[in-house]
C-alpha positions, 0 to 999 in steps of 0.5 A: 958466155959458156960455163964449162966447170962448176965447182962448189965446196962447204955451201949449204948441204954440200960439204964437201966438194961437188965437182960438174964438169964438160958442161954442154955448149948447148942445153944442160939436163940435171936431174934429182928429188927435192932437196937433191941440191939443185937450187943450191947450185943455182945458189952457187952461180948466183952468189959466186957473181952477185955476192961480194966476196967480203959481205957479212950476209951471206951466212946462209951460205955455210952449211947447217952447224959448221961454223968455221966453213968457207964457202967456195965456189970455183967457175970455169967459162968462156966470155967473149972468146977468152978463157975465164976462172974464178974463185970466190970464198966467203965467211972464214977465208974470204978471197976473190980471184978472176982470170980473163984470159992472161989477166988476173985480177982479185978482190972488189976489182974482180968483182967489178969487172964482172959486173960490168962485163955481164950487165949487173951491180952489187948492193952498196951494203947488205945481200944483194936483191934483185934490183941489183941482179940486171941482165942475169936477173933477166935470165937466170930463173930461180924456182918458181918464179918464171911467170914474175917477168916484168919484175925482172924486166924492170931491173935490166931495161937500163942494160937492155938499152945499152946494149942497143945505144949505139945504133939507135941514137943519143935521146934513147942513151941516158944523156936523152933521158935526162935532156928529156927529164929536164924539159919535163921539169922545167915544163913541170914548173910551169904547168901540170901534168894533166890539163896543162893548167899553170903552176908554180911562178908561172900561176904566181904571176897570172894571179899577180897580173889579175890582183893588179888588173882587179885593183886597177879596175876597183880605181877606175870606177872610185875614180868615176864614182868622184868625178860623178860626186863632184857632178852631183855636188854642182847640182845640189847646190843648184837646187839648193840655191833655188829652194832658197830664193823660193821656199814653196813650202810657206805658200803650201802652209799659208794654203794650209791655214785657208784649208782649216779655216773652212774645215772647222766651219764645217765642223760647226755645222758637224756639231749642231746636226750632231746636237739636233740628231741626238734631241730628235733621237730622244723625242723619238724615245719619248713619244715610243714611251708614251704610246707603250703607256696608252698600249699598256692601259689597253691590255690591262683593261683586256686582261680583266676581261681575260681573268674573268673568263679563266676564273670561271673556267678554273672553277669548272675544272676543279668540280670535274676533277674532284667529283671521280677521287673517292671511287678511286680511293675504295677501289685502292683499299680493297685491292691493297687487302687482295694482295696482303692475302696473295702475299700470306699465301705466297710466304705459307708456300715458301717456307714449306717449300724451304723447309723440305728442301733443307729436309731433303738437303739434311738427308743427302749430307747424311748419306754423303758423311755416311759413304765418306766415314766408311770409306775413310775407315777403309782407307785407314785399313789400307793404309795401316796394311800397306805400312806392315807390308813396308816394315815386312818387305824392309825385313825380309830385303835381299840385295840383287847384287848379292843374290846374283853374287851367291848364284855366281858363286854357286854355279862356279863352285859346280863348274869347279866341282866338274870339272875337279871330277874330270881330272880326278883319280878314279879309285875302284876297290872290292875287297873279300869280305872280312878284309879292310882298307884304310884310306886316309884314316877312313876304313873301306870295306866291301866294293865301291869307288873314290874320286880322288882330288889331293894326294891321298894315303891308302894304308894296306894292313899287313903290306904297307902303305899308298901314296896317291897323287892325282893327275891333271895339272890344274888340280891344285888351282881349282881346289884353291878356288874352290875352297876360296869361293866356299869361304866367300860364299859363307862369308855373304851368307852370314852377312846376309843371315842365311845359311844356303843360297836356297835360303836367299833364293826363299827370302827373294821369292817372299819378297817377291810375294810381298811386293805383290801384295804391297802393290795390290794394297796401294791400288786399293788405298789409291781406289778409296782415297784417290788424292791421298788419306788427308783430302780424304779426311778433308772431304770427311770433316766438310760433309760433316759440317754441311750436314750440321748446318743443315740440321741448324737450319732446320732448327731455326726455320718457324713453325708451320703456319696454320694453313690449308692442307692443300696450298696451290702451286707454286706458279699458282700463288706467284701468279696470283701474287703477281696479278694482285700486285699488278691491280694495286699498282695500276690503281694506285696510279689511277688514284695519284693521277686523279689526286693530281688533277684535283691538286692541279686543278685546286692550284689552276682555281686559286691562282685565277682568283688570285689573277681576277682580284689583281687585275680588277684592283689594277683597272679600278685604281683612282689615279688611273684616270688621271696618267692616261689623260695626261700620257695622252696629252704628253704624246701629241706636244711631243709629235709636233716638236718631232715635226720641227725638228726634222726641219731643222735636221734637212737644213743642216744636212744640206748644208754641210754636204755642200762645205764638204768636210771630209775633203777639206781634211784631204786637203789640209792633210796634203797641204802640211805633208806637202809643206813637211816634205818641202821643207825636210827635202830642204834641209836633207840636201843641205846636209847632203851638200855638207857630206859630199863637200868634206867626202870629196876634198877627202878623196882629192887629198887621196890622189886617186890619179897619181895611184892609178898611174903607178899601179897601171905600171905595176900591172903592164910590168905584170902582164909582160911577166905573164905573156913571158911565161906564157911563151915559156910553157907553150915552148916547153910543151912543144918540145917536151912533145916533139921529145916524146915523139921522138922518143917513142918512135926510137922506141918503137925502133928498139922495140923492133929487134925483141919483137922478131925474136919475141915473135919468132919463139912466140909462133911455136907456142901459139901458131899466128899469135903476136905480142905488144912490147911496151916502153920499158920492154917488157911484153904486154898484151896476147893478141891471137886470132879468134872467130874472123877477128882477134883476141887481146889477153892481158899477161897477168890475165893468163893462166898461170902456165901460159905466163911461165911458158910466156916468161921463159921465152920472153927471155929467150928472146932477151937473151937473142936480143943481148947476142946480136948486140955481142954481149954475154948470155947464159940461160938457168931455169931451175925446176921452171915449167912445172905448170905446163901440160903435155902438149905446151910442155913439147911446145917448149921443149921445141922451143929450148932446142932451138935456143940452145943452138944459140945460147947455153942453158942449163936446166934443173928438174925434179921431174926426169921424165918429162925431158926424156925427148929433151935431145941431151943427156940426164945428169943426176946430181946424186951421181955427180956427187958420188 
């Protein structure tokens, strides 16, 4: 396919009509800046195919406030040898018409042949996309958009592989890809994708087949668990039979009674040993009795003898501590009258030691009151001056802003005045004497000069009269001013009670003077009372009232005592105090501790007696005599019956030893365990026959047989279903596998015709590089050399540059591939390749040369300069539109 006539008229930015003409076999280079049009003559070809002429969407393609314009868009090209027109009108005057050599065909016939001819499809409502684009999709690059290639692969591999039906075989053709889509169904519906493992009827089945298989197995063994039943009821019945012709367990209880029998003797003898125990066990306690009473009678007799001795003990110790008490008491008085003496004399010292205290206390809270009473008065002084100076300096205040005001006022009245004398009219007069002149009014006499500054009227007597102006042309304005700062400096001054600036400047300095003074008066006041007049007040009244209490208590001390002109010290009297306190103290616990031995030994002697009278009326009694005789008769009878007893005892001892009770127990306890178990055992298993009996004429009834036969024919018919199945899915793999192959391998074969030309525009770009092609393909990974071996790059690993340069040419060689197999091509690339450098850029622009010895191509550009060795003429769009 070669364009030879573009024509677009009404679309978009272009109103009126844009005519390109004589377009190149080969390459074709349009220039211009953005919004030049370019994209929208892309747009023009792209809508002229892609568009229905009759869709309501492509309102886009009016241009901007014209809503009554028809979009036209007129191509002149040459596909498969024949001459071609088209014309395509939307919106307003929607119309198609198509000339194919003598043919002419219009409206969705057109459109359909085109499609079909060059290898695309229309939407079925709406704009078209571009999934509907196919093989010009492919090649015709919108703006920025080169590097997005498998995208657009994706929408033409179906034409792709069309074009290549014929020499590659019916399973690469759409009837292989559906016999290849059926064998994956089918096989899908056994099997899943991955693993293989069953689904659907096929899993159904299997499940079946083991359901069937797990309940045959559950009837197999109800059927061995009945057939051991009945086996088992054979035998009990056997055992039954027995036990009941020989019953055991009445031998075992006959046993039983022979075994009590011998028990309960040996549990007689138990009782008389027990018995004879107890009696010698009370003999033994009587006889411990009684030698207790013979022992007692012994140490009474001991312990009179024993009192006798503490008595006179106790007698001896009593004289000794009572002998020493007196002699301690007169050392205690005499001690007692020391220390009172110590202690007046200790008290006499206090109080004149007191009282000079608070003498001399007194003194010092009179001082400190005097200091205070005539500081406070100082400080009220300086208080009563800082007040008057307050008052003083509030009557003699000045704001600074009207000082500064005046002062302004005053120096620009002086600048006024200077500058009024500069521009003032001199006037020099010398008149003879007797003659005059009068000017404004004012006679002038003699010599002398006048700076005039209004106009001014000089009147000469005899001659007439003068009316002079002054010069300068600001005269006038720095009068006014003058007069008006005058009148507002008068104004502030009478605010302010001043009659001059002298004045104000006066006023400030004395309140200069007084603010001076004022803070020379509140230092001092600060000096005298540091935390004000009223904490110092406070201090005032406090000192006051120490001074008073002192004096107070002075007056409540007693009168001095009549004592000694010279008192010892006061670590004199303390001591001596101190050390007569001491002898009393320590006197008098050797007093209470000689009174206590006196007390303890009076208690110690009165307690002995008391001991001695009661032991000897103990030993003394009349009746004594007659229990001890008879305790000791008591003893002897009792320790002869001991002796018999004891006999008795062994006797007994032995003879339960040999019945041996404990044994006879065991065997009565086994005996009637025995006898128990026999007979429980009995009677269990006749319960167990009587179960088992009704269980299994249950079961019989059940027929266990007739259901095994018939879900043994279920679970064969199952077993055929699932190893049907089983042949099914294993076919279905098989062949879905040998269909892959072979599909893979007619790809391989397609693939072979892309990959040369891929490989061939490939080596300009990057020297001994080669590319993968994939199923659908499109391109996959870079292989290039690198360090002895190779490097994989994937495409969107790529900078973004290398994947525009890589989708450009991977359509060239799209477009190689669609001419071999004679269908039609024709390249656009709107502003592509703006990512690339210098150096790849003169890689491309190699590669585009070469392709257009081949296909057509048109080329659009923004930037003129960088295709300036393109090998073919610019053409501005801005030119071509006139």
């Amino acid at each position: 396919m070669r364009l030879s006539r573009i024509r677009i008229e009404q679309f978009r930015q272009f109103r009126t009509a844009l005519e390109i003409g004589d377009l190149a076999p080969g390459l074709n280079l349009f220039t211009g800046p953005n919004e030049a049009g370019k994209s929208t003559v892309v747009a023009a070809i792209r809508a002229a195919f892609f568009e229905r002429h009759r869709s309501a969407s492509v309102d886009d393609l009016r241009p901007w406030n014209e809503p009554n314009a028809a979009p036209t868009v007129v191509l002149d090209f040459e596909l498969n040898g024949q001459p071609c027109h088209l014309t395509k009108t939307f919106l307003s005057r929607k119309r198609c018409i198509l000339q194919l050599g003598r043919e002419t065909l219009d409206g969705e016939l057109a459109e359909d042949r085109l499609a079909e001819l060059l290898g695309f499809q229309y939407a079925g409502r709406g704009a078209s996309k571009a999934e509907h684009w196919g093989i010009p999709g492919l090649l015709w690059i919108e703006q920025g958009s080169s590097q997005a290639l498998r995208e657009a692969v994706g929408h033409a591999t179906d034409h792709l592989r069309g074009a290549l039906h014929q020499s590659l075989g019916e399973v690469t053709a759409r009837g292989g890809d559906e016999l290849l889509g059926v064998v994956a169904a089918q096989r899908h519906e056994l099997l899943t994708e991955a693993g293989a493992r069953p689904r659907g009827g096929y899993k159904e089945a299997l499940d079946k087949e083991s359901a069937l298989a797990a309940e045959l197995a559950q009837l197999d063994q109800e059927i061995a668990r009945y057939r051991e039943r009945v086996d088992a009821l054979a035998a009990l019945r056997r055992e039954h039979a027995a036990d009941e012709a020989e019953q055991p367990w009445r031998v075992l209880r006959a046993q039983q009674g022979e075994a009590e029998a011998r028990l309960q003797a040996a549990a007689e003898l138990h009782a008389a040993l027990t018995a004879e125990r107890q009696r010698a066990a009370e003999l033994a306690s009587r006889i411990d009795l009684l030698r207790a009473q013979l022992d007692g009678f012994a140490r009474e007799e001991q312990a009179l003898a024993a009192r006798r001795a503490a008595l006179e003990s106790a007698r001896q110790a009593h004289a000794a501590a009572t002998a020493p008490l007196e002699n301690w008491r007169a050392r205690l008085v005499q001690a007692e009258r020391a220390l009172e003496a110590a202690r007046a004399m200790l008290r006499a010292f206090r109080q004149r030691a007191e009282r000079a205290r608070l003498a001399r206390d007194a003194e010092a809270a009179q001082r400190q009151l005097d200091t205070v009473t005539a500081q406070l008065q100082q400080a009220e002084a300086a208080q009563l001056r800082v007040q008057a100076l307050q008052r003083e300096i509030a009557a003699n205040a000045i704001d600074p802003q009207d000082l500064k005001t005046l002062r302004a006022q005053a120096r620009e009245l002086a600048d006024i005045d200077i500058r009024c004398r500069a521009v003032a009219t001199r006037l020099t007069y010398e008149l003879e004497p007797g003659q005059q002149i009068a000017l404004n009014g004012q006679a002038l006499t003699g010599q002398g000069e006048i700076r005039l500054l209004a106009l001014t009227t000089l009147v000469l007597p005899g001659l007439g009269r003068l009316e002079i102006a002054p010069g300068g042309g600001d005269l006038a304005a720095l009068t006014a001013r003058a007069t008006e700062l005058a009148d507002a400096q008068r104004m502030l001054l009478a605010r302010l009670g001043l009659d001059s600036l002298a004045a104000a400047e006066a006023r400030e300095l004395t309140q200069n003077n007084l603010q001076n003074d004022l803070a020379i008066a509140q230092a001092s006041l600060r000096a005298l009372a540091p935390q004000g007049l009223d904490a110092l007040r406070a201090e005032h009244t406090i000192w006051a009232a120490r001074a008073k209490e002192l004096a107070q208590a002075l007056e409540r001390l007693p009168p001095p005592a009549d004592t000694p002109a010279e008192l010892p010290t006061a670590a004199e009297a303390e001591a001596a105090e101190l050390a007569a306190t001491q002898t009393v103290d320590a006197l008098r616990e050797d007093a209470h501790r000689a009174e206590l031995a006196a007390a303890d030994a009076h208690s110690r002697l009165e307690a002995a007696i008391r001991e001695h009278a009661a032991a000897q009326a103990l030993c003394e009694a009349p009746e004594r005599a007659q229990r001890l005789a008879a305790a000791s008769r008591e003893l002897t009878a009792a320790r002869a019956e001991q002796a018999a007893l004891a006999a008795r005892i062994g006797e007994l001892e032995r003879q339960l030893a040999a019945a041996r009770p404990e044994i006879l127990q065991q065997d009565v306890e086994r005996l009637r365990a025995s006898a128990e178990q026999l007979e429980r055992q009995h009677h269990e298993r006749r319960e167990r026959l009587l179960r088992l009996e009704v269980a299994l004429q249950t079961e019989g009834a059940r027929g266990l047989d007739e259901r095994r036969a018939e879900l043994a024919r279920d679970h064969a018919q199952a077993a055929r279903r699932v190893a049907e199945l089983r042949r099914r899915a294993a076919a279905l793999d098989l062949l879905l596998d040998l269909l892959r192959d072979q599909r893979r391998a007619l790809t391989r074969r397609l693939q072979a015709p892309l990959q040369k030309h891929l490989n061939r525009y490939l080596q300009l770009l990057f020297p001994q590089a080669s590319i993968e092609i994939d199923e659908d393909l499109a391109p996959g990974p870079l292989i290039r050399p690198k360090g002895g071996g190779s490097e994989w790059s994937g495409f969107e690993a790529l900078s973004f540059g290398a994947r525009e340069q890589m989708g450009v040419i991977a359509r060239l060689a799209y477009a190689d591939l669609l001419a071999e197999a004679g269908r039609p091509t024709l390249l656009i690339l709107d502003d592509a390749l703006v990512h690339s450098d210098a150096e790849r850029l003169a890689q491309m622009k190699r590669v585009l040369f070469d392709a257009a010895t081949r296909h057509q191509i048109l080329l659009f550009t923004c930037h003129p300069a960088n295709w300036r060795d393109l090998g073919v003429a610019a053409r501005a769009l801005a030119a071509l539109r006139g």
